[in-house]
N, C-alpha and C positions, 0 to 999 in steps of 0.2 A: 791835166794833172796826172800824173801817173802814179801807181799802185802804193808806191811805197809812201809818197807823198798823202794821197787819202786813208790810207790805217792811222800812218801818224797824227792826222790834223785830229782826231779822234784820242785823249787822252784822258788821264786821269782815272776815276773808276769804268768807264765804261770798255777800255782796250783792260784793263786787268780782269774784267768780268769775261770779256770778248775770249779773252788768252785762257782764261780758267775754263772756260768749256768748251773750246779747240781743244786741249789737253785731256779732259771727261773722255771728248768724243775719241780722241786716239788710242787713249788707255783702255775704254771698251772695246774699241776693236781686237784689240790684243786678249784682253779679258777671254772676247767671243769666241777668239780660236783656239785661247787653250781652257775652253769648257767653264768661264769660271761667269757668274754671275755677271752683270755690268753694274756701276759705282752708279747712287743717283748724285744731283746735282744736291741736296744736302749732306752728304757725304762730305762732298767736295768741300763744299762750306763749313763744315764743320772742322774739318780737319785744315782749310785755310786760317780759321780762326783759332784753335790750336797752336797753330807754329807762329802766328804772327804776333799772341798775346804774351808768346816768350823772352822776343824779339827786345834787345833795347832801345829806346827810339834815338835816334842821330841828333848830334850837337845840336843842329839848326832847329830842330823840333821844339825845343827845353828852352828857345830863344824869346826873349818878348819882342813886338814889334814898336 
């Protein structure tokens, strides 16, 4: 199986959580070089849950089964 193939077969919240702190970890490193604090991982969350409770949710969402 190759790379791209085992990230993907990995979805739903656990590659969204995966991708939220790949992003942490890069954002700190920028943080660290220009002297600034590093973000924690409730940070992250908090301000994940912020933007997304603004969010409308998509036709198929609203849909019954």
């Amino acid at each position: 199986m190759d790379k791209r193939s085992e990230v993907l077969e990995h979805f739903g919240p656990k590659l969204i959580e995966g991708l939220a702190l790949l992003v942490l970890d890069e954002i700190n490193e920028l943080r660290t070089a220009l002297n600034k604090p590093p973000r924690t991982k409730d940070q992250v969350f908090d301000q994940l849950t912020n933007h997304y409770s603004t969010l409308p949710n998509y036709d198929w969402m609203d849909q019954e089964n």
